[in-house]
N, C-alpha and C positions, 0 to 999 in steps of 0.2 A: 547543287552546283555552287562552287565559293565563288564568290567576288574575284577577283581576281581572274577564274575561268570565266566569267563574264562579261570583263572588259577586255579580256582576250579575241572574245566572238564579238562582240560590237567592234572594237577598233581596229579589229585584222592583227593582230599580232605587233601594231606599236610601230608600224610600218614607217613613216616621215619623220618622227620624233625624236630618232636619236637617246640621249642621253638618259631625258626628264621622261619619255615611258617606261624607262626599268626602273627609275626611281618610282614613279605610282606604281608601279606591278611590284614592289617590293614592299613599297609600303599596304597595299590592298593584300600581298600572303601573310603580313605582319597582323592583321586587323585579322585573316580567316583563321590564324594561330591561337589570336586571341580569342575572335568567338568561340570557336571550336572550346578553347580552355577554361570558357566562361560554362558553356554548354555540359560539360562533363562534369565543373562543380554543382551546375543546377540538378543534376541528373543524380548525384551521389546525394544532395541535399533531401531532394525529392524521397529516395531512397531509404535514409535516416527516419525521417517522419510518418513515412506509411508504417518503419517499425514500430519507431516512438507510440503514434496513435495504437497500434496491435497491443502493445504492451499496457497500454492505458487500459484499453475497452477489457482487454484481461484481469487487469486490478481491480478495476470497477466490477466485476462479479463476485472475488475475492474478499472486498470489501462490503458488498452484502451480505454473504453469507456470515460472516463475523458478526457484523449488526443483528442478522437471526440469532446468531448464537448468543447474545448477549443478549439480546430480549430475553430469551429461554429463561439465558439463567438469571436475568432481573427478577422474570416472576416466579422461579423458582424459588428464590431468596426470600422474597416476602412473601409465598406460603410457607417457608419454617418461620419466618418470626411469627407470621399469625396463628399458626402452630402451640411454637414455644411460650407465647406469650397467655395463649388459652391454657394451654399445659400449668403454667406457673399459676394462672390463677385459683386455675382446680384444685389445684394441688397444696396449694397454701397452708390448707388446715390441718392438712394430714402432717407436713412437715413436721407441724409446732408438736401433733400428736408424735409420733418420733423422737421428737426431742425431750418429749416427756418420758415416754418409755426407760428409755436410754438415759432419763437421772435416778427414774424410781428404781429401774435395775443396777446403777452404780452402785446407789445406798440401798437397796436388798443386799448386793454382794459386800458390800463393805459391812453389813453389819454382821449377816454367815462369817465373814473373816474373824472379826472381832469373837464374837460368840465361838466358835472353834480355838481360838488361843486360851481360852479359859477352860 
């Protein structure tokens, strides 16, 4: 019930007053206008935030999962270095042997070269 229907039933409808009860009965539909208009931004506010929060407590699982996903591949990352890095050490000796190969077979081939032009 608005204010206004209110002062309507307690004071009989403004009965002896004349002029100054339409003035209050008009200023009390002015006030029911406004709450009313207050009531429907509270209502749309209201409305906005429970999306708002849905939308949050959404992201918020989103953003876990990404955080697993980056753990993954954190420790995935530092088993190839520990990998690579054992790899390189093992590996070290053989390299230089290779490198040896590959000058003894330069100067083998380069001397067949030579030796055949003669």
């Amino acid at each position: 019930m608005s204010v206004y229907a209110a002062s309507s039933a307690v004071g009989g409808g403004g009965g002896g007053h004349g002029g100054s009860s339409s003035g209050v009965s008009a200023a009390l539909r002015q006030q029911d206008d406004m709450i009313d208009g207050l009531a429907e931004g509270v209502d749309g506010i209201k409305k906005r935030t429970k999306s708002i929060n849905e939308q949050i407590y959404s992201q918020i699982g989103r953003v876990d999962e990404i955080d697993e996903n980056v753990e993954l591949a954190k420790q995935e990352l530092e088993d190839v270095t520990r990998r690579s890095v054992r790899f390189r050490k093992e590996n070290r000796k053989s390299v230089w042997r290779l490198h040896l190969m590959i000058v003894g077979l330069s100067v083998l081939l380069f001397l067949l070269i030579l030796m055949g032009l003669f």
